[in-house]
ZAMARGU-4260 file (C-alpha; in steps of 0.2 Angstrom, whole numbers, plus 5000, padded with zeros to 4 digits):
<rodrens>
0) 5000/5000/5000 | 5016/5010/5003 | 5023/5011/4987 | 5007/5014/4976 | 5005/5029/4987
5) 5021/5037/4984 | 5021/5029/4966 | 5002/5040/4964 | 5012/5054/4974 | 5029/5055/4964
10) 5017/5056/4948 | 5004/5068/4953 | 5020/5082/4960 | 5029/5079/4944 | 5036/5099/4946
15) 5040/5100/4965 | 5047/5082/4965 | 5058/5086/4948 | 5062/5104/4956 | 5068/5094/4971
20) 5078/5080/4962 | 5087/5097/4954 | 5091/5104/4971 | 5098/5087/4977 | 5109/5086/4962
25) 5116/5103/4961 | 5119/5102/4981 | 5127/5084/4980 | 5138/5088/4962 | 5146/5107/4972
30) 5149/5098/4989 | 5157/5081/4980 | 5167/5095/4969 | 5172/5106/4983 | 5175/5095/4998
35) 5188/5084/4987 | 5197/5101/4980 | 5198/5106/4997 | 5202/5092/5003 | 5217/5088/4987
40) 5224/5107/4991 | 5225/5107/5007 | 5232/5087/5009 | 5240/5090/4991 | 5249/5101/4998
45) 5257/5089/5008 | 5258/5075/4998 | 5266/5087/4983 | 5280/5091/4998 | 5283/5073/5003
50) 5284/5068/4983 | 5295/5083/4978 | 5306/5079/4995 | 5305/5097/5003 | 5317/5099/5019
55) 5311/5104/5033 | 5320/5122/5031 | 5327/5129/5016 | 5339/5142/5018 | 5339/5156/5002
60) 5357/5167/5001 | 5357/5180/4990 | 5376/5182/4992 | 5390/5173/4997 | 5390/5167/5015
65) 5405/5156/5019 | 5404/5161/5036 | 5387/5157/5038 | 5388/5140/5029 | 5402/5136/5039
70) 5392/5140/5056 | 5378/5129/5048 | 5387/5115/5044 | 5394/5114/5065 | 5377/5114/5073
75) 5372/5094/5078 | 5354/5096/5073 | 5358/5096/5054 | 5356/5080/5044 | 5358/5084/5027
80) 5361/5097/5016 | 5357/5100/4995 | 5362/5115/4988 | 5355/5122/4969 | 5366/5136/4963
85) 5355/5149/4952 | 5360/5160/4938 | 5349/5175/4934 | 5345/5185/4919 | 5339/5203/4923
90) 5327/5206/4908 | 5312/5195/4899 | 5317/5206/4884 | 5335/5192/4883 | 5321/5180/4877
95) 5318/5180/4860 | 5301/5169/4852 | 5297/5170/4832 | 5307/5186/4832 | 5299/5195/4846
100) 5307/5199/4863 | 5296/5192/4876 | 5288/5206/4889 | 5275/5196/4899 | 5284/5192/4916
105) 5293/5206/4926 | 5305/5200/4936 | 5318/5191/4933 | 5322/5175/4926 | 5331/5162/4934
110) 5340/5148/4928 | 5346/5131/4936 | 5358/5115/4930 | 5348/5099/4931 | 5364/5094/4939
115) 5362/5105/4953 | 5344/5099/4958 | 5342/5097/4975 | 5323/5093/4974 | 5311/5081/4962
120) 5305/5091/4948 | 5288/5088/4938 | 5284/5089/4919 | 5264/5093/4914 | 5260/5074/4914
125) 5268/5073/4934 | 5283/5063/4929 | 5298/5068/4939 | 5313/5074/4927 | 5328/5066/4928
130) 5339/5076/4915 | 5338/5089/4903 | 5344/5085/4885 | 5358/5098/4877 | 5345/5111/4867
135) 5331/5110/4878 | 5324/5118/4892 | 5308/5117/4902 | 5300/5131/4910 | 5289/5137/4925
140) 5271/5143/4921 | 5275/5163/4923 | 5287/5161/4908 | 5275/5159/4895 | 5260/5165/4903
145) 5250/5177/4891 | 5261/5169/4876 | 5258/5160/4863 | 5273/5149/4868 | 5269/5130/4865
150) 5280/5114/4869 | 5292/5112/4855 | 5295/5131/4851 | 5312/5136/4848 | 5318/5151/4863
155) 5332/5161/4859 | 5342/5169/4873 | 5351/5185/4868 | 5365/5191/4882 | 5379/5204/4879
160) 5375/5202/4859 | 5379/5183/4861 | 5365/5170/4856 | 5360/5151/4860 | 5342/5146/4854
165) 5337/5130/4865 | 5317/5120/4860 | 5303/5122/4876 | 5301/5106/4882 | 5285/5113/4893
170) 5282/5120/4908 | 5289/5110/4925 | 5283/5111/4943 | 5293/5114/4958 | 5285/5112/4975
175) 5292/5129/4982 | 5293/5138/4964 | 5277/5152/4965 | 5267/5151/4952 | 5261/5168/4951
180) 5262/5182/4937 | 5272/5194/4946 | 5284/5179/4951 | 5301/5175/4943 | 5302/5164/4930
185) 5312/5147/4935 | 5320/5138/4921 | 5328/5122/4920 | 5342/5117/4906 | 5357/5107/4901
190) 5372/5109/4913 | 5381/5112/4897 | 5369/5126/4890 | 5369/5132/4908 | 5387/5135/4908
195) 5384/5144/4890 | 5373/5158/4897 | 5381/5160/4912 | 5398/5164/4902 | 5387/5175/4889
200) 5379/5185/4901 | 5393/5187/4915 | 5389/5206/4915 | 5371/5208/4917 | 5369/5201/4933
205) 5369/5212/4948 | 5366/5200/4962 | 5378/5188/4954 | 5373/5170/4958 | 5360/5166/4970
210) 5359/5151/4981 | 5347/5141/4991 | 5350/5126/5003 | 5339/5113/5008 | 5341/5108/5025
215) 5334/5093/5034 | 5336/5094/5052 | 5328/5088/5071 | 5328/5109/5075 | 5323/5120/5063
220) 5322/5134/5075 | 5340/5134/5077 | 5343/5137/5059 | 5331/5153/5060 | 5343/5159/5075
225) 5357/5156/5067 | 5351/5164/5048 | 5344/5179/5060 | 5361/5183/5064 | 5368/5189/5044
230) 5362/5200/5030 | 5356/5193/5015 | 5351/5175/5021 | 5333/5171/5023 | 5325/5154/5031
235) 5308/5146/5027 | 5302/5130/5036 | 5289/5120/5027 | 5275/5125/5035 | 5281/5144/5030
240) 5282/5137/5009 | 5261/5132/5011 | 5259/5148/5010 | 5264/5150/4990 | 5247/5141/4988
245) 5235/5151/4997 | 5225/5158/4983 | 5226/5138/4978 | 5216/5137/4994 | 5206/5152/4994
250) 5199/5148/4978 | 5196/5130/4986 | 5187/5138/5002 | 5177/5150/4992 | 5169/5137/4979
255) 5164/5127/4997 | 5154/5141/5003 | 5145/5143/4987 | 5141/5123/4989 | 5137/5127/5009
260) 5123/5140/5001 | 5118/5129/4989 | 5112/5115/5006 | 5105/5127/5015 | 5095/5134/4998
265) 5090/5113/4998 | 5086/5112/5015 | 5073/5127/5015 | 5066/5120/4998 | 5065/5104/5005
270) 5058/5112/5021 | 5043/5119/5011 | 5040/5105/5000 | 5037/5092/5016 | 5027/5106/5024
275) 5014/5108/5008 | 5014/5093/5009 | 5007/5086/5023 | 4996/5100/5025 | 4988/5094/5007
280) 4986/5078/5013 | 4979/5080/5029 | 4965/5068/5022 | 4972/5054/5016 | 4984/5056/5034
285) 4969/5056/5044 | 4961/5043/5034 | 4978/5030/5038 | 4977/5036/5056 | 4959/5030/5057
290) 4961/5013/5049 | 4974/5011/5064 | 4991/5016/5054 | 5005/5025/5069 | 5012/5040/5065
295) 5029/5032/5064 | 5024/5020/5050 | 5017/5037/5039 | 5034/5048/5044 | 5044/5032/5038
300) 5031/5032/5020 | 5036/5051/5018 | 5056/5046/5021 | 5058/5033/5010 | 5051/5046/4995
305) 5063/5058/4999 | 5075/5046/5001 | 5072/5039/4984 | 5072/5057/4976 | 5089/5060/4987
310) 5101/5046/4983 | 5094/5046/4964 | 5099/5065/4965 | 5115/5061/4973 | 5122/5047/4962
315) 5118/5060/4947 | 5125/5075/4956 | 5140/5062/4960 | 5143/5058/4943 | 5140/5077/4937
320) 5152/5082/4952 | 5168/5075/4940 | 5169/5086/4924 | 5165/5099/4939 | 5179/5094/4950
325) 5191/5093/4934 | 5187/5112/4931 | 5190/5118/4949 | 5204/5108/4949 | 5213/5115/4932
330) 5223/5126/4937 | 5228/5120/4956 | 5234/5104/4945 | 5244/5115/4935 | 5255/5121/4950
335) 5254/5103/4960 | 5258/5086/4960 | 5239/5081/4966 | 5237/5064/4972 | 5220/5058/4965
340) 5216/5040/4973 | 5205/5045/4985 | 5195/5060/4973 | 5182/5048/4971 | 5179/5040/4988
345) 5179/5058/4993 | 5167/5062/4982 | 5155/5048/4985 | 5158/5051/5003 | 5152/5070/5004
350) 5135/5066/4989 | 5130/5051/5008 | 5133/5063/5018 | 5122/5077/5008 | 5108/5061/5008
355) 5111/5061/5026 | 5108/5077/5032 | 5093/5078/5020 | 5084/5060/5029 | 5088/5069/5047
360) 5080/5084/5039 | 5066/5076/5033 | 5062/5065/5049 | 5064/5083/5059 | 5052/5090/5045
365) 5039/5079/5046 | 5036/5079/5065 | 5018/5088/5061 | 5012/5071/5055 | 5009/5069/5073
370) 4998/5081/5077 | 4987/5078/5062 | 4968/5066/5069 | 4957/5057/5059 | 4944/5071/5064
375) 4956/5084/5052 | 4949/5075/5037 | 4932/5077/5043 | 4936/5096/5046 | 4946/5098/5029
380) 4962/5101/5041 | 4954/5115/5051 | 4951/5117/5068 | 4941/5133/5066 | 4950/5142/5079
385) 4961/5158/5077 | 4964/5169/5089 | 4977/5180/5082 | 4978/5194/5070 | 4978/5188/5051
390) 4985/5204/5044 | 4990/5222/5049 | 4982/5231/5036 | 4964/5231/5031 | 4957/5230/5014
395) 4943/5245/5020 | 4957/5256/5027 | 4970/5251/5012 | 4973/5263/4996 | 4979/5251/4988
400) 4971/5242/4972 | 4964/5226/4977 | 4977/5215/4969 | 4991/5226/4975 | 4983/5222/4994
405) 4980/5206/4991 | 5001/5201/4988 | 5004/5212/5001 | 4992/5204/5012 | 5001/5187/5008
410) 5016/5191/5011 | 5014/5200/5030 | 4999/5188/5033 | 5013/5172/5033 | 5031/5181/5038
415) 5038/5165/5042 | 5035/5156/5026 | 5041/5174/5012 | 5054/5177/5026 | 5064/5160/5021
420) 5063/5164/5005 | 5067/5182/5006 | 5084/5176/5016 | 5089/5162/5002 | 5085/5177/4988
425) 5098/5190/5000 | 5109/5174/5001 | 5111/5172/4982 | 5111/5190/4978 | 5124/5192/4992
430) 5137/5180/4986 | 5136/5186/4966 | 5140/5204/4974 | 5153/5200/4986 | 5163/5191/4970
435) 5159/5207/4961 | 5168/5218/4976 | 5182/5205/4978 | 5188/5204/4961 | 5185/5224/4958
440) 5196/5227/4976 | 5211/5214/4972 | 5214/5227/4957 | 5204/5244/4963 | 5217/5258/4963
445) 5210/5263/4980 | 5222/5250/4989 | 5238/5255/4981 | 5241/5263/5000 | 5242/5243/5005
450) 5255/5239/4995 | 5265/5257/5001 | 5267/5264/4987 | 5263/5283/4985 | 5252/5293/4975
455) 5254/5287/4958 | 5245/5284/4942 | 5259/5275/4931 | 5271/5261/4934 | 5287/5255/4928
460) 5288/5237/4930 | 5305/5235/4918 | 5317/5223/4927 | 5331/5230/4914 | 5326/5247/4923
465) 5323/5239/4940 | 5337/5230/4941 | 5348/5245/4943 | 5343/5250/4959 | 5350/5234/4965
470) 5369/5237/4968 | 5381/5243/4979 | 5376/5262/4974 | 5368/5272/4989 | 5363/5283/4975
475) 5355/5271/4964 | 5337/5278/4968 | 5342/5296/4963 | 5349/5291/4948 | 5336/5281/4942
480) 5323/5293/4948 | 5333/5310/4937 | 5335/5298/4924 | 5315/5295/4923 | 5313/5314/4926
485) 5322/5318/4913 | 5314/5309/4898 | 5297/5315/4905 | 5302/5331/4903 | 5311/5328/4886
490) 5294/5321/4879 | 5283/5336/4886 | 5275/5325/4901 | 5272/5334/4917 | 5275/5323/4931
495) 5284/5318/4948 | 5295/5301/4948 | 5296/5290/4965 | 5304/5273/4968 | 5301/5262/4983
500) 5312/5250/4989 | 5313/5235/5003 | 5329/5228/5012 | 5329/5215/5025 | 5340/5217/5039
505) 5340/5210/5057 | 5331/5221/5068 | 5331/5221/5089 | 5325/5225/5103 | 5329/5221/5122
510) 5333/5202/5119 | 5320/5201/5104 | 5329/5197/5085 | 5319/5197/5070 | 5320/5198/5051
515) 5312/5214/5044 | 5310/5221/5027 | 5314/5239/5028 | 5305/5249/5016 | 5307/5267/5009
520) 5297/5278/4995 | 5311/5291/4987 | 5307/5303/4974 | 5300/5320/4971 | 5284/5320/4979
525) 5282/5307/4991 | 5264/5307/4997 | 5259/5306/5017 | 5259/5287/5020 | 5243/5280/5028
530) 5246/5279/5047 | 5233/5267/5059 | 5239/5273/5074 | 5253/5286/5079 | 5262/5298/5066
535) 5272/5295/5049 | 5289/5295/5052 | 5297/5314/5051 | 5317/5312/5050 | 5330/5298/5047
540) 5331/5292/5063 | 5311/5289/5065 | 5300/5275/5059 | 5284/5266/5057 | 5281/5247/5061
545) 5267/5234/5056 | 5256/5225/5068 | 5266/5209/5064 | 5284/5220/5067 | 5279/5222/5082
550) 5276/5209/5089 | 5290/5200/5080 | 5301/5212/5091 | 5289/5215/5107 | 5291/5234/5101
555) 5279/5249/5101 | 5275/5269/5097 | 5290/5279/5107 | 5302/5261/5109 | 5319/5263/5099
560) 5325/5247/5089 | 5340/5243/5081 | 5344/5239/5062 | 5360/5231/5055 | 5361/5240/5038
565) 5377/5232/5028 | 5384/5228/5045 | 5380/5249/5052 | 5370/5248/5066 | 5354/5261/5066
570) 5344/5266/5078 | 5326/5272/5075 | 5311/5279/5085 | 5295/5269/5083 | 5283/5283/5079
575) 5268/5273/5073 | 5260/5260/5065 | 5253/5254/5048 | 5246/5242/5038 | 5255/5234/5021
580) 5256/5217/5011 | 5274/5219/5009 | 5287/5209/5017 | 5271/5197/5020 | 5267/5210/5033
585) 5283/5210/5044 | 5288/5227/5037 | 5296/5244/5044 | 5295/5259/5034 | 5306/5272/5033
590) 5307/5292/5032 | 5308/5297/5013 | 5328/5304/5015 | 5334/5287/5020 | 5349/5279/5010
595) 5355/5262/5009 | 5363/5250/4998 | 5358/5235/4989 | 5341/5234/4992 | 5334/5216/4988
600) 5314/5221/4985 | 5306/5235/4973 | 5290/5238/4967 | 5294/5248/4953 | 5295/5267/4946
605) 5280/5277/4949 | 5273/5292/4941 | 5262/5305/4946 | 5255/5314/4934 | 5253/5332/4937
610) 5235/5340/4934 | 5225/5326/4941 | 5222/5320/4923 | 5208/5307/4919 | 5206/5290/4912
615) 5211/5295/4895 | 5224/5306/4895 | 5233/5294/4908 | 5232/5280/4897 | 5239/5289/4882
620) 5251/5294/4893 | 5257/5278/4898 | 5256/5271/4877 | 5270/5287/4874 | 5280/5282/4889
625) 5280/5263/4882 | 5288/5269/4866 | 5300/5280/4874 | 5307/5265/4886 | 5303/5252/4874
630) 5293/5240/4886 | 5278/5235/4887 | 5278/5234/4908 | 5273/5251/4910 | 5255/5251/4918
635) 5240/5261/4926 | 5239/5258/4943 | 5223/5246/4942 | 5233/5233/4929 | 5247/5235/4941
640) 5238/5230/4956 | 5231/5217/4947 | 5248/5210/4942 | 5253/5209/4961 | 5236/5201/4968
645) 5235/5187/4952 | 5218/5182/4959 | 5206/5196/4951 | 5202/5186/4937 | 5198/5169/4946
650) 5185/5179/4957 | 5180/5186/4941 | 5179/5169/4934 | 5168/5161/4952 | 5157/5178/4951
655) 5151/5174/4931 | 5148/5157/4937 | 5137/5162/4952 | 5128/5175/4941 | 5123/5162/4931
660) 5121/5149/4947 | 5110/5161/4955 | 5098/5165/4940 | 5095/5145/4941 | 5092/5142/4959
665) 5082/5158/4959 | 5070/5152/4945 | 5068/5133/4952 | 5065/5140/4968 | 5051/5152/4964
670) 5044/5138/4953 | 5042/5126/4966 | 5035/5138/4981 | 5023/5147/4968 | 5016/5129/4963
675) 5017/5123/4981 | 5007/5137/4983 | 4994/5137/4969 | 4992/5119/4976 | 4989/5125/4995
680) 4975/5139/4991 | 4968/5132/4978 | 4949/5134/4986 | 4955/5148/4988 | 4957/5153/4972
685) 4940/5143/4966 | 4931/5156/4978 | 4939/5171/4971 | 4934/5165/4952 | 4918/5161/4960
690) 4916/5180/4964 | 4922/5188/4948 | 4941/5190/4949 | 4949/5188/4933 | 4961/5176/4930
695) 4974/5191/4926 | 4971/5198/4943 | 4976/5181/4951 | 4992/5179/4940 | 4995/5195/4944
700) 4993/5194/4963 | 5005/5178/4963 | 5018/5187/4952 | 5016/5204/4963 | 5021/5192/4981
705) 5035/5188/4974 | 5043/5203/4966 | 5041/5213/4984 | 5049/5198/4991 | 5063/5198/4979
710) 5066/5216/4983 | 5065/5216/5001 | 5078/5202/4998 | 5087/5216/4985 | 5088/5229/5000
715) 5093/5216/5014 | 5108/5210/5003 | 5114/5229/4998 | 5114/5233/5017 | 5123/5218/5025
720) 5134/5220/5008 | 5148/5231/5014 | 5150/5226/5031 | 5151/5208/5028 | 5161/5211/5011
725) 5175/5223/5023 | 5174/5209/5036 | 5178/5195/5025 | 5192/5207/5014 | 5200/5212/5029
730) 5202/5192/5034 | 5207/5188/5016 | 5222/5204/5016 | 5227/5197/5034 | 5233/5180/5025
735) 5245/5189/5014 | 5250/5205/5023 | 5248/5213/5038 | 5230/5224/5036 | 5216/5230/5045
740) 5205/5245/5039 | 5203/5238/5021 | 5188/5244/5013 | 5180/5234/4998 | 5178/5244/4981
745) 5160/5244/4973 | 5154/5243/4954 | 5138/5256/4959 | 5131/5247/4942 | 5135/5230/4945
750) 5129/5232/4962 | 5116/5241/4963 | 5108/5239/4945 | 5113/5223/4937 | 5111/5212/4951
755) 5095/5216/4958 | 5086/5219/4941 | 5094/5200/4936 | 5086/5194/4952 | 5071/5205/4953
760) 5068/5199/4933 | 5070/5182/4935 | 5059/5182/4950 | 5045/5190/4940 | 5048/5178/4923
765) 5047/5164/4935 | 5031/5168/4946 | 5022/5175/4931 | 5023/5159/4920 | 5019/5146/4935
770) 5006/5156/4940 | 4998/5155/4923 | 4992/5136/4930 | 4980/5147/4940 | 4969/5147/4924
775) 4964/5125/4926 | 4957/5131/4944 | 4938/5133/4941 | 4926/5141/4950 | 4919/5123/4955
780) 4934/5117/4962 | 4929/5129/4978 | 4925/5113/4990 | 4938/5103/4979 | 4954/5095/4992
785) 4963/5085/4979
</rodrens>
């Protein structure tokens, strides 16, 4: 008897129960999807480590130490040692492809014997490279990105007039090699060819040849001590190199929020669907209590329906959840060695979970089953009693048209059940916008203050140019900067030059050592930095600290530290603090007149155009300057922020799909609640034909319910928008750098127009056409119950 009555049932609710089966399998494919790539990242990460053979400390000089390895090599903790030898070239422009200098990565390139590998290295296809053959070299993702560079291309390298043309083998992956656009280029070739280039361009290097050693050991934190005590030598433990994947994760944690949403959107569905349910068929559950049926027995009926709609939805949702999963996981596989043996258990783990939850929910759900008697049949499941207000408005009081009163009257008349909907419309609308102000921020010119770099509204990314700042020369900024000045005023450009620059020293205070990146802006018209607490430095021997520098050194405003600057001791008074992203937040900054000698961080010329100039004019500005240099790393300040972030576009890319995502859910939602309801009052609508209400004026009233609740959803979204979208950027900058105070940048069309009307539209679409089944309801259906 069971099964023909969910078998009568499953037939005669053809839309909710396929509406349903839609939400089960959109839910199950985005949790299977995103639990695994959580799950592969954050455990990839790992399992890429323990493949590739990272140390537990690596060790990076950028110039020679004897002293230091020698004092390395004594302490009893060490186990083994590996050392790679790098050579660099300074420009992109030494690369030659089909004729054309290459200009897409900025810093420079460095390259590496696959005699001197000290780690695994990975092809495309995950196979660990043994040896490079003479000719051929293979290549980290930032060296041809935004090229048309393919496997089997011949590269020639151009140094000091010399030339050796070597065939791209593909790009490699190295477990502690950033894959980001701003990152240097690694390159990995013949020990022959190796020795070739390095011969070739002897002269163009000015750090000369870098090292790193990889260190395995029982204390890392004795290395630390130890690398604490000399210039130029920095240490990262493992745990420290994770963090080269943390837009990997972000992206990871950010596509498992839009699968969290997505449940609770299923839940709530699936919240109202049991609900109409049982209130329709109040008759045939009074009628099985009175033939001596338990509740229990009809609860379990109801369960094992949504049981077979929930694992048919998640065994399709599972099997959608792959080509899914494979997307997600493009480009996280293109930086990683993933292991993928337990992707699928994963994924059929989360789609039993998702069935679950959704058989808890229902049993929680259908609790009203016992309250129902066999006398609610009799009574058509009314008791006759109401003692509370219907409404707050009256129809005589009202000036409202009847149909316009009637929607409203729906709506206040049952707050609980528009309310849930409202709050799943604001959640959807909420996510779209919050990808919109995230993608917009990472590259909005109204956080250049976090990366502190003054006022500026062009930037030289050259490394040819960059490169000279970093030497010996105290005066290297100067030059540079007159140099610059000059060719502006040459070309009839009006305009102020600065250069900022970063250098690591050891920094203490009382019996606290730590490794600070020492930044200063220099040039002609520096602007105010932005201070959160305290004052900008105002001569030499004052300056500012980040949260994270303090509490490195135990420090605060009016403390005096010590620098060790090329083996000078400084002194400086701490005179406040600010926020930045450089120097990963543990960062000092400098009054404007402070000189110092190879620096070993920049981030580039900047321009100030005089005259506040707009769009236009700077843009044109910034095409004649690209002539003039001849490079093609001159940018506005938005593509420049852009470049240093790397993570615009994939927000851009999840924020597209959730438009799209959110118009679906949006229409399948208001399809089943406005059929649910077009079910529930259907007497209700037999009386009103009954008294000579058109069917227009019903469609309409159905339609009308819906777009107020869509745009009270609208306004509860745009308000909860900016504090949540600053609370959750703030957390987000506070993984790179050290900053608080960042404020989210808006598209006021994007925001304000775009997405409501999307959602407001596809609200109205939606109701309008399911509400056209109000026209098979007859007046003679007044005393119908079916």
């Amino acid at each position: 008897m069971f099964f023909r009555i969910l078998k009568k049932d499953l037939k005669r609710k053809k839309t909710m129960n396929i509406i349903l089966l839609l939400f089960i399998i959109l839910c199950s494919m985005f949790a299977a999807a995103s639990v695994n790539n959580i799950i592969a990242v954050t455990g990839g990460i790992d399992h890429y480590f323990d493949m590739a053979n990272v140390p537990d400390i690596s060790v990076t000089l950028s110039k020679k130490n004897d002293e230091f390895e020698k004092e390395l090599n004594e302490l009893p903790s060490i186990k083994e040692i590996k050392t790679e030898k790098y050579f660099e070239i300074t420009s992109s422009k030494s690369f030659i492809h089909n004729g054309v200098r290459l200009t897409n990565f900025i810093n420079p390139a460095n390259l590496l014997a696959d005699t001197d590998m000290a780690l695994n290295y990975f092809d495309k296809d995950n196979n660990i490279i043994e040896s490079v053959e003479k000719g051929t070299f293979y290549a980290t993702i930032p060296f041809t990105d935004d090229t048309d560079i393919k496997g089997g291309d011949d590269i020639t390298v151009r140094l000091d007039g010399k030339e050796l043309t070597l065939k791209y083998m593909g790009y490699f992956k190295g477990a502690l090699f950033s894959t980001e656009p701003s990152a240097s280029p690694m390159l990995l070739v013949n020990p022959a060819d190796y020795s070739t280039l390095k011969e070739y361009g002897a002269s163009q290097s000015m750090l000369g040849d870098g090292k790193r050693l990889y260190i395995n050991t029982s204390d890392t934190d004795a290395i630390e001590e130890l690398a604490e005590q000399y210039d130029s030598v920095y240490a990262s433990t493992r745990e420290q190199h994770r963090s080269l994947y943390l837009y990997d994760m972000l992206t990871a944690y950010i596509m498992m929020a839009i699968s969290i949403v997505l449940m609770i959107t299923a839940f709530v569905v699936l919240r109202f669907t049991i609900g109409f349910t049982i209130a329709e068929e109040f008759r045939e559950i009074g009628v099985m209590k009175a033939v001596g049926i338990q509740s229990g027995s009809i609860r379990g009926m109801y369960i094992i329906k949504y049981l077979a709609i929930s694992v048919a939805g998640a065994l399709i949702g599972f099997i959608c959840s792959m080509p899914l999963q494979d997307m997600m996981m493009k480009t996280v596989s293109k930086n990683m060695v993933l292991g993928s043996e337990n992707g699928s258990v994963m994924g059929a783990v989360s789609c039993v979970g998702v069935v679950t939850v959704i058989l808890i929910f229902c049993y929680i759900c259908t609790r009203r089953v016992k309250k129902l008697s066999p006398i609610d049949a009799v009574r058509n499941g009314q008791t006759g009693e109401r003692f509370g207000r219907r409404s707050m408005i009256h129809l005589g009081s009202s000036k409202l048209p009847s149909t316009g009163f009637m929607a409203l009257n729906d709506v206040m008349s049952a707050p609980k059940r528009f309310g849930l909907i409202t709050l799943i419309f604001a959640l959807c609308m909420l996510i779209v916008t919050l990808m919109s102000n995230f993608a917009l921020t990472l590259k909005s010119e109204k956080i250049l203050w976090a990366f502190t770099i003054p006022e500026s509204e062009a930037h030289i990314m050259d490394a040819e140019m960059i490169g000279k700042l970093f030497g010996d020369d105290k005066d290297a900024c100067n030059k540079l900067i007159s140099d610059v000045s000059d060719t502006l005023e040459k070309e009839g450009i009006q305009g102020q030059v600065s250069v900022s620059v970063g250098k690591n020293c050891k920094s203490y205070y009382k019996d606290k050592t730590a490794d600070l990146t020492y930044w200063v802006n220099k040039g002609e018209n520096v602007s105010e930095p932005r201070i959160d607490e305290g004052c900008a430095p105002g001569k030499s021997d004052e300056i500012v600290l980040t949260g994270y520098a303090m509490d490195d050194l135990g420090a605060g405003i009016g403390d005096r530290i010590k620098a060790d600057f090329d083996g000078e001791e400084k002194e400086f008074l701490v005179t406040g603090k600010f926020s930045t992203f450089m120097g990963s937040g543990h960062t000092a900054l400098l009054y404007n007149d402070v000189e110092f000698a190879s620096p070993n961080s920049a981030s580039g010329i900047q321009i100030h155009f005089d005259g506040s100039p707009d769009k236009e004019t700077i843009n044109k500005n910034i095409d004649k300057l690209r002539e003039v240099f001849d490079t093609d790393k001159i940018y506005n300040t938005s593509d420049m922020i852009k470049q240093m972030t790397g993570i615009s576009d994939t927000l851009n890319t999840i924020k597209k799909m959730m438009m799209i995502l959110t118009a679906i859910v949006t229409a399948m939602i208001v399809v089943l609640m406005e059929r649910s309801f077009i079910s529930k009052e259907k007497s209700e609508i037999a009386l009103m034909k009954a008294v000579g209400v058109s069917s227009r004026s019903i469609i309409a009233q159905h339609t009308l319910r819906f777009v107020m609740v869509s745009v009270i959803a609208c306004i509860v979204s745009l308000a909860a928008l900016m504090p949540i979208s600053n609370i959750i950027m703030d957390f987000v900058c506070s993984m790179i750098g050290d900053i608080s105070g960042m404020k989210c940048d808006i598209d006021p069309i994007e925001i304000f127009v775009i997405c409501p009307v999307m959602l407001i539209l596809v609200t109205t679409i939606g109701a309008m056409l399911t509400a056209l089944y109000t026209r098979t309801i007859r007046a003679s259906d007044t005393a119908s119950i079916e």
